[in-house]
MIGU-683605 format. One line per 10 residues: number of its first residue (from 1); their letters; for each residue x, y, z of N, C-alpha, C. Coordinates in Angstrom, 1 decimal, decimal comma. Example, Ala and Ser with C-alpha at 12.3 -4.5 7.8 and 13.67 -1.06 7.14 Angstrom:
REM residues 2
1> as> 13,2:-5,7:7,8:12,3:-4,5:7,8:13,2:-3,3:7,8; 12,8:-2,2:7,1:13,7:-1,1:7,1:12,9:0,0:7,9
***
This chain:
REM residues 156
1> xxxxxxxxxx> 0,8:-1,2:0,0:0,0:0,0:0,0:0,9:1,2:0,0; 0,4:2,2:-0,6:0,9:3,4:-0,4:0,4:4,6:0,5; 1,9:4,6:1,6:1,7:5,7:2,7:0,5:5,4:3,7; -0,2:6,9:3,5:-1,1:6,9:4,8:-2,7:7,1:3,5; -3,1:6,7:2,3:-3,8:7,1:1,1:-4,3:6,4:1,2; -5,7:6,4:1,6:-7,3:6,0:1,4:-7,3:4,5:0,3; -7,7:3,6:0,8:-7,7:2,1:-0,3:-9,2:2,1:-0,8; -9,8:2,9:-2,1:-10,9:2,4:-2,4:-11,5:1,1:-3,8; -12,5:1,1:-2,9:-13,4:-0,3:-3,7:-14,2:0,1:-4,5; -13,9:-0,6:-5,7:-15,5:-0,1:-7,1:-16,1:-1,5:-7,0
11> xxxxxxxxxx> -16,9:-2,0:-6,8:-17,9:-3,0:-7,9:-18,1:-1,8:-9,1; -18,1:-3,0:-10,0:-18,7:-2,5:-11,7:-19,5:-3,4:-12,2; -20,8:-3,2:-12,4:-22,2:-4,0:-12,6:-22,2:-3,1:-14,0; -22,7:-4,3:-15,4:-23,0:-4,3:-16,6:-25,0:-4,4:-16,1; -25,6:-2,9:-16,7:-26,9:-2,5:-16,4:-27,3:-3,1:-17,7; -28,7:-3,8:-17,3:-29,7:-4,2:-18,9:-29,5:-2,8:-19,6; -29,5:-2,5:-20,8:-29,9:-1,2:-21,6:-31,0:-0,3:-20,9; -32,2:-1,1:-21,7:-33,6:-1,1:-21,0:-33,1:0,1:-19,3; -32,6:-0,5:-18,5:-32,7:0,1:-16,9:-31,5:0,9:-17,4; -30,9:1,1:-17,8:-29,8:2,1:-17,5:-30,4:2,9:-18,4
21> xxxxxxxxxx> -31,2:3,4:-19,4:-31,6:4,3:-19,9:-33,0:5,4:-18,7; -33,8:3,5:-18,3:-34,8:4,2:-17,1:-34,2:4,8:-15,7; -32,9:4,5:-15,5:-32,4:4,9:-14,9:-31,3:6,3:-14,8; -31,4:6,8:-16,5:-30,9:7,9:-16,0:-31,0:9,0:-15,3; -30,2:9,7:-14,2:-30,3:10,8:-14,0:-30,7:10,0:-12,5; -31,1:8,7:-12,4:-31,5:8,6:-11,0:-30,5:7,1:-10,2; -29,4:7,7:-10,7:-28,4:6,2:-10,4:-28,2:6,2:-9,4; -28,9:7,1:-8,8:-28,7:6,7:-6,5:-29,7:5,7:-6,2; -30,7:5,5:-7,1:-31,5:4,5:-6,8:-31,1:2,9:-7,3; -30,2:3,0:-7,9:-29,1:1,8:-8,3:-28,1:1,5:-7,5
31> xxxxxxxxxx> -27,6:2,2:-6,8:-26,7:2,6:-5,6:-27,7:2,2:-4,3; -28,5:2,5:-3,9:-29,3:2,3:-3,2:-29,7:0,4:-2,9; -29,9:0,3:-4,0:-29,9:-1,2:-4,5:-29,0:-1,8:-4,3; -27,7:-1,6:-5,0:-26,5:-2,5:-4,5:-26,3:-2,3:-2,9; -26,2:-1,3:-2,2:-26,1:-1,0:-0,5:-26,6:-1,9:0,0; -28,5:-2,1:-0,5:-29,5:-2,5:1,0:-28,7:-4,3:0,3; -28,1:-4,6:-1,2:-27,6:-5,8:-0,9:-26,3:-6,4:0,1; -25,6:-5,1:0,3:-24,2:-5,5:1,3:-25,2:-5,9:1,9; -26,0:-5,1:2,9:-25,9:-4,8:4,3:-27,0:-5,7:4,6; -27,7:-6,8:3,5:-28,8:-7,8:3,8:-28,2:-8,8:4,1
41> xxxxxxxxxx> -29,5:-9,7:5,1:-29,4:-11,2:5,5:-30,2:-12,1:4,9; -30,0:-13,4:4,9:-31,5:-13,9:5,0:-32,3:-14,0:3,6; -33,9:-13,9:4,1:-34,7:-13,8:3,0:-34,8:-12,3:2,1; -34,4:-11,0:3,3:-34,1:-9,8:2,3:-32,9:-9,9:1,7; -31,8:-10,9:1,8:-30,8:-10,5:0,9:-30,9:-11,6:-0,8; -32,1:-12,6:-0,5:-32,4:-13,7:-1,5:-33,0:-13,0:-2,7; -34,0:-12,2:-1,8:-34,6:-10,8:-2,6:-34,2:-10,0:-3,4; -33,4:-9,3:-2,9:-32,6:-8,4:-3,1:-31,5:-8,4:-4,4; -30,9:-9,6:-4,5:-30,4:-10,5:-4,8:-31,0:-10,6:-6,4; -32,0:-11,2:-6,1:-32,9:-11,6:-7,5:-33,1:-10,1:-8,0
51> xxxxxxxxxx> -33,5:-8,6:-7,7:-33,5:-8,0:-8,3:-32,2:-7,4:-8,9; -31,2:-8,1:-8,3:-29,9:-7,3:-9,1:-29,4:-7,9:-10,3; -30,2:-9,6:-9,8:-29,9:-10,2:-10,9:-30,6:-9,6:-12,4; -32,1:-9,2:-12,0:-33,1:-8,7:-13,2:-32,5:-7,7:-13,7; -31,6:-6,3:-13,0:-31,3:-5,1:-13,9:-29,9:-5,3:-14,5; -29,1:-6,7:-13,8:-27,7:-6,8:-14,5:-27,4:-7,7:-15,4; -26,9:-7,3:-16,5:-26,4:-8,3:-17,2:-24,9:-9,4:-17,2; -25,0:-10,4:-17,2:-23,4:-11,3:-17,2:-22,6:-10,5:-17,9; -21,6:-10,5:-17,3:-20,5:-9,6:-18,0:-19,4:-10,5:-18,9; -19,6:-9,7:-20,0:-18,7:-10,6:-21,5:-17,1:-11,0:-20,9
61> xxxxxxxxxx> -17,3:-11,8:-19,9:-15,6:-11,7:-19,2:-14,7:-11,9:-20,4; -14,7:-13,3:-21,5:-13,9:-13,1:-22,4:-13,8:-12,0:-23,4; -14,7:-11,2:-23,9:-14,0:-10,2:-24,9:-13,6:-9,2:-23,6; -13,7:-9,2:-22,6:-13,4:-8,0:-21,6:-11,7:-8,1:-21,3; -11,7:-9,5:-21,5:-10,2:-9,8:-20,6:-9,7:-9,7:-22,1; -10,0:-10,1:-23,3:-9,4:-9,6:-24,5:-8,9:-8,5:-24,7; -10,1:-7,6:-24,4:-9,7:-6,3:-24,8:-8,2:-5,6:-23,3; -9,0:-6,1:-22,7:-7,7:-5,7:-21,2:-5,9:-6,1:-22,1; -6,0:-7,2:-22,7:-5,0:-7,9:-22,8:-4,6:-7,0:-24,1; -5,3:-6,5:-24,9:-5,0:-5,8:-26,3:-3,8:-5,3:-25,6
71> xxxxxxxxxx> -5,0:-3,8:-24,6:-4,3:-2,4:-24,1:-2,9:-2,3:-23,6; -3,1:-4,2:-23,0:-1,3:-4,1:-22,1:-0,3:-4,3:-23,3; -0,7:-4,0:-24,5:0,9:-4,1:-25,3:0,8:-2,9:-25,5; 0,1:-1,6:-25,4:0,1:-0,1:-25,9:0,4:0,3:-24,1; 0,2:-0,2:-23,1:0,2:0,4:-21,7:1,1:-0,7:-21,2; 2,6:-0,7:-21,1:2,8:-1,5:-19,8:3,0:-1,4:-18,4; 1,9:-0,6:-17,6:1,7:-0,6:-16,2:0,8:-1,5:-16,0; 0,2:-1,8:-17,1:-1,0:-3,2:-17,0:-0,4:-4,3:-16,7; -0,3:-5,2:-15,7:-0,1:-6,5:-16,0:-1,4:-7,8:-15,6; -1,1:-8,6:-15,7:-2,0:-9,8:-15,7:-1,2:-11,1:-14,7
81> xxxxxxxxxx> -1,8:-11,1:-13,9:-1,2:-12,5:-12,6:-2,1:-13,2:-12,3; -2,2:-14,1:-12,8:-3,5:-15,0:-11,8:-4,4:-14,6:-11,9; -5,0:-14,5:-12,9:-6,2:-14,2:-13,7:-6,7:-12,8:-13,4; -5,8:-11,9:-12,3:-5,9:-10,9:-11,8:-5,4:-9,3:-12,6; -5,9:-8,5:-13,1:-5,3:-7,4:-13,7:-4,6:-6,4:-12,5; -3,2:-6,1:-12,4:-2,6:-4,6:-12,0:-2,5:-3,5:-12,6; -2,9:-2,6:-12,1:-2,0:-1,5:-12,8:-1,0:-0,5:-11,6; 0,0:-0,1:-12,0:1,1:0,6:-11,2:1,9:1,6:-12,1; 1,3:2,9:-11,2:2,0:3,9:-11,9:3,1:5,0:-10,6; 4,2:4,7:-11,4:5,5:5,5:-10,7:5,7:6,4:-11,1
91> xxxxxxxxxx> 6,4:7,5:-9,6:7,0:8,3:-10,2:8,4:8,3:-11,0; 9,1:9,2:-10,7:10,6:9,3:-11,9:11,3:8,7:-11,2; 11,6:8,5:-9,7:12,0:8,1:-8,6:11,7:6,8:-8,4; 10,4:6,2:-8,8:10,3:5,0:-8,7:9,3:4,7:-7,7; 9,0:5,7:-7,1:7,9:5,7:-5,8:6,5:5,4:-6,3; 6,0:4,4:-5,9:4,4:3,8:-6,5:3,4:5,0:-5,8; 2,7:5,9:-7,3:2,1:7,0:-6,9:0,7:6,5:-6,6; 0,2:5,6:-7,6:-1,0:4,8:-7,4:-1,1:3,2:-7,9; -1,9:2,9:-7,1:-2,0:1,0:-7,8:-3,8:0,9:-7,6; -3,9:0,3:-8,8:-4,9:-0,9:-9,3:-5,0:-1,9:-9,0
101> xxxxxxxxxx> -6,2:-2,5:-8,8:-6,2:-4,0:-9,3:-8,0:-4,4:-9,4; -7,9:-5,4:-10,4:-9,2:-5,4:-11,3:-9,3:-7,0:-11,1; -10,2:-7,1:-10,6:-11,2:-9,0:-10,8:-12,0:-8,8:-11,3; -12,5:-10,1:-12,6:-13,6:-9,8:-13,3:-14,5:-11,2:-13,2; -15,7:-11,2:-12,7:-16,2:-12,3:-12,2:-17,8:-12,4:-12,9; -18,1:-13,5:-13,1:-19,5:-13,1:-14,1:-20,7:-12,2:-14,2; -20,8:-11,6:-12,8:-22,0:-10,4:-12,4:-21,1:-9,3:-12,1; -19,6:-9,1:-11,8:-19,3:-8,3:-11,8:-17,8:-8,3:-11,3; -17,3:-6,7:-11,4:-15,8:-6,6:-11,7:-15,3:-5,9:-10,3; -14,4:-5,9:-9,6:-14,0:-5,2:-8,5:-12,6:-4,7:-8,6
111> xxxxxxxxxx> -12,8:-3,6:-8,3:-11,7:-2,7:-8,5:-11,0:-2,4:-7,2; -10,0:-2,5:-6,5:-9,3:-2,1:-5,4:-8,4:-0,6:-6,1; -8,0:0,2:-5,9:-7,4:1,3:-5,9:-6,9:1,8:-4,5; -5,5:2,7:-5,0:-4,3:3,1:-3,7:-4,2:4,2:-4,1; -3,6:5,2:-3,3:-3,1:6,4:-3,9:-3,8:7,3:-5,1; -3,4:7,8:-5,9:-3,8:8,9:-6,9:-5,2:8,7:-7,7; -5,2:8,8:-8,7:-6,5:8,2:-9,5:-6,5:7,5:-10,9; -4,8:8,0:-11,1:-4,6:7,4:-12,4:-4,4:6,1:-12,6; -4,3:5,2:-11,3:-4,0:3,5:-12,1:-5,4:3,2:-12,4; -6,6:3,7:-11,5:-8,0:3,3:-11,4:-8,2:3,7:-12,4
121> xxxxxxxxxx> -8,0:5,0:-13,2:-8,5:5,4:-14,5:-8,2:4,8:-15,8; -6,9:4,2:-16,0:-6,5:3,0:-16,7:-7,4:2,0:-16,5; -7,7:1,4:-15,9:-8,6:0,2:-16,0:-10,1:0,4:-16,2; -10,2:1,7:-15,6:-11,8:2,5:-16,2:-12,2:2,7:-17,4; -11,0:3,3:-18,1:-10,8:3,4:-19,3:-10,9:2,1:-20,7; -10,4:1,4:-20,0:-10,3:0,0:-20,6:-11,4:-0,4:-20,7; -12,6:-0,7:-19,5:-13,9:-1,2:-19,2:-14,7:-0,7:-20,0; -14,7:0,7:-20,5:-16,2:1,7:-20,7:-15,7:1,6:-22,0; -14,8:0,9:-22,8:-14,7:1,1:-24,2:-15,7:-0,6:-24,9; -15,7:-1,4:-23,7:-16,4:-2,6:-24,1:-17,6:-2,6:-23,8
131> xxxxxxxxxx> -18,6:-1,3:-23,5:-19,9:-1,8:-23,5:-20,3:-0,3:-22,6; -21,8:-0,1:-23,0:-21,8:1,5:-22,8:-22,6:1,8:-20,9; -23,2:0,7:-21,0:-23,9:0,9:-19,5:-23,4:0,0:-18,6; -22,3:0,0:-18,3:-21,4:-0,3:-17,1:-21,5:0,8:-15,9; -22,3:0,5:-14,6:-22,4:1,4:-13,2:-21,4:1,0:-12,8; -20,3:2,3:-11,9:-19,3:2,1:-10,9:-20,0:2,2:-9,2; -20,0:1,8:-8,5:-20,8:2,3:-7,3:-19,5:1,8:-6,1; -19,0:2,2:-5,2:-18,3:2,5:-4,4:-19,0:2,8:-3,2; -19,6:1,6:-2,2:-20,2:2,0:-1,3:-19,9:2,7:0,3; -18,9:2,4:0,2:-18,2:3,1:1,3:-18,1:4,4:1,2
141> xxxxxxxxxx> -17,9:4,4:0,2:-17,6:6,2:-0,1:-18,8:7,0:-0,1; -20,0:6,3:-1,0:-21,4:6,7:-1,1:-20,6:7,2:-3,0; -20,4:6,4:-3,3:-19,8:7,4:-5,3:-20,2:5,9:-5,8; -21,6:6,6:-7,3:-21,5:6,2:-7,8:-21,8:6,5:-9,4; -21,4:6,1:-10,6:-21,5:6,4:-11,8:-21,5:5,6:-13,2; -21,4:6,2:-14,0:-21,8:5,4:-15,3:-20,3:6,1:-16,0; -19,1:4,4:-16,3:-18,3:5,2:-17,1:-18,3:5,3:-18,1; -19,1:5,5:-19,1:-19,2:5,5:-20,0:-21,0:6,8:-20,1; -21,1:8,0:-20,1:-22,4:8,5:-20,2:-23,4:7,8:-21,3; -24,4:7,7:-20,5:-25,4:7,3:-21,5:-26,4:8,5:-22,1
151> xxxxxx> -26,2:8,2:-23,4:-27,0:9,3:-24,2:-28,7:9,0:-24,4; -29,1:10,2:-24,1:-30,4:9,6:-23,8:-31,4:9,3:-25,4; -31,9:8,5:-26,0:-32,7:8,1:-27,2:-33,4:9,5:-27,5; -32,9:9,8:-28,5:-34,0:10,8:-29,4:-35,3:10,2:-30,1; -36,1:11,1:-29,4:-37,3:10,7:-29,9:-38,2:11,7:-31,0; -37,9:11,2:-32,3:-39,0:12,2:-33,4:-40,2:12,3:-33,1
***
């Protein structure tokens, strides 16, 4: 870890189309959703559960780790260990300013981040180019978002 610098967590949930369009502008109520699922037991979290299943879609892990694997020959702070993605970016000195690291699992992807913002943005970057309605939500923090904006359907 680096220093005394805040360790944050993303889940990244792939939204149906369909809800991430009904859901623009109101992604606290998607945020809201993933929370009441930490913090359930029981039959509310079976529940709970089933509705995350209805607004999320399986996440393409092979063209995702494809495309991850393109980027690491144009980026090498990317690496790949154990089915696990890093990223680590230094200064000129050598001092790790920030670190990444990315799991990608069939409902969803977790992101750990250290220090600055730029290793998490590398791998943000990489995610929102494979598909448009991917939510970040960060419950601890209370942050959540869509990296990739969704444009809303013109209607003639």
């Amino acid at each position: 870890m680096i220093g005394m610098m805040l360790v944050r967590h993303y889940q990244v949930y792939l939204i149906e189309e369909q809800y991430a369009l009904d859901y623009l502008g109101k992604e606290r109520l998607l945020y809201i959703l993933f929370n009441d699922f930490s913090m359930s037991v029981g039959k509310s979290s079976r529940i709970i559960g089933r509705q995350i299943l209805f607004v999320t879609k399986r996440l393409p892990v092979i063209s995702l780790k494809r495309f991850i694997n393109q980027q690491m020959k144009y980026n090498p702070n990317i690496r790949h260990i154990n089915g696990v993605y890093y990223v680590i970016q230094k200064e000129i000195n050598g001092t790790v300013k920030s670190s990444a690291r990315l799991e990608i699992h069939n409902r969803v992807m977790n992101i750990t981040s250290d220090g600055n913002y730029e290793a998490e943005t590398i791998l943000f970057e990489c995610i929102r180019k494979c598909a448009d309605s991917f939510l970040a939500v960060d419950l601890k923090n209370e942050r959540y978002g869509w990296l990739k904006p969704i444009k809303e359907r013109k209607l003639i």
